[in-house]
N, C-alpha and C positions, 0 to 999 in steps of 0.2 A: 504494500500500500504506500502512495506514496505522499509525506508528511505532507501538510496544509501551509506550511510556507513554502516548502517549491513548489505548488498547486499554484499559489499567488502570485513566485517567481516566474512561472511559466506564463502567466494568463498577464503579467505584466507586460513581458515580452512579447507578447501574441502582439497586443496591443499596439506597440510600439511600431512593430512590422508592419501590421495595420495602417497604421500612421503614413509609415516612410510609402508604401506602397501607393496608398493617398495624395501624399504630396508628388510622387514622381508622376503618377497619371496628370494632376493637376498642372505638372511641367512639360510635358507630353501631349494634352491636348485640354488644358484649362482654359475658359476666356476670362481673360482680367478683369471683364467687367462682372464678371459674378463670383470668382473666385480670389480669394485673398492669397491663395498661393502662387498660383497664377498671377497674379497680380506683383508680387514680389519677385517673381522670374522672371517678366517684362521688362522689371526698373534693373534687371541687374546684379552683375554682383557686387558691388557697392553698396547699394541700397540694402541687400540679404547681411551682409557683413553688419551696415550700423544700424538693424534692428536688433540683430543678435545680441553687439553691443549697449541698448539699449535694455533692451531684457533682463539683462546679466547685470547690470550697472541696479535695474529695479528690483532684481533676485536680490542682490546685497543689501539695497534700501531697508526691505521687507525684515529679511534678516536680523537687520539692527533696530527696526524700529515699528515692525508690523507683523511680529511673525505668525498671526494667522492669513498672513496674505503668501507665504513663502511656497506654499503647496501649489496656489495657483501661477505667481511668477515664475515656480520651477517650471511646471506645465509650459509657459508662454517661451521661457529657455527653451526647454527639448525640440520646440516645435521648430523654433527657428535654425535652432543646430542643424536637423533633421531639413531642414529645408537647405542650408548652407553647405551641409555634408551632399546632398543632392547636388545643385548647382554645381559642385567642384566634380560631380561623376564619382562620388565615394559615396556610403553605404554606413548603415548601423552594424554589419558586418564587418566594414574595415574597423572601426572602433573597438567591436569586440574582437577581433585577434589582437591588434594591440595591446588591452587589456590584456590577454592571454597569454601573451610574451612576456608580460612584466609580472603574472603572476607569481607570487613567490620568490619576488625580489624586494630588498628591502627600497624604498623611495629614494632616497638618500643616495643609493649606489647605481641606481636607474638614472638620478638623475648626474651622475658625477660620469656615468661610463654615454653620456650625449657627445657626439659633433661638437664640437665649438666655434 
């Protein structure tokens, strides 16, 4: 059987795929005038860049100073990640190998053995 947090962990993910699948179709064949994804793929990646920015900037606000809004700023994060990681032709996939590489390393060493 299998425990009710990887039930959660899975269906979290489901979601997410969900999502990016979503958002690629909307880049794919969205009209900007009805779709807000679409609509961010039109202006560019500039424009996909300083949302994300803006997001992320409102995720920390939240953080320090509203943290029942944190769950929904993280939301408004992902989405635009997820829109941003599309635009560049990457995937919630390239993320998780990433992730998966670094697995089981300490931070600190991950980040001392980077390019400079």
């Amino acid at each position: 059987m299998t425990p009710p947090a990887a039930c959660a962990t899975h269906a979290a993910m489901d979601m997410l795929d969900r999502l990016e699948a979503t958002i690629r179709a909307r880049r794919d064949e969205g009209d900007a005038a009805t779709s807000y994804a679409a609509s961010l793929f039109a202006k560019g990646r500039p424009k996909i860049a300083q949302k994300l920015g803006e997001e992320a900037v409102e995720t920390v606000i939240a953080a320090m100073a509203q943290p029942d809004k944190i769950v929904s700023e993280a939301a408004d994060l992902l989405f635009h990640l997820i829109v941003l990681l599309t635009d560049a032709g990457l995937s919630l996939d390239d993320v998780r190998a990433e992730l998966a590489r670094r697995e089981g390393v300490s931070g600190h060493e991950e980040k001392a053995a980077r390019p400079r």
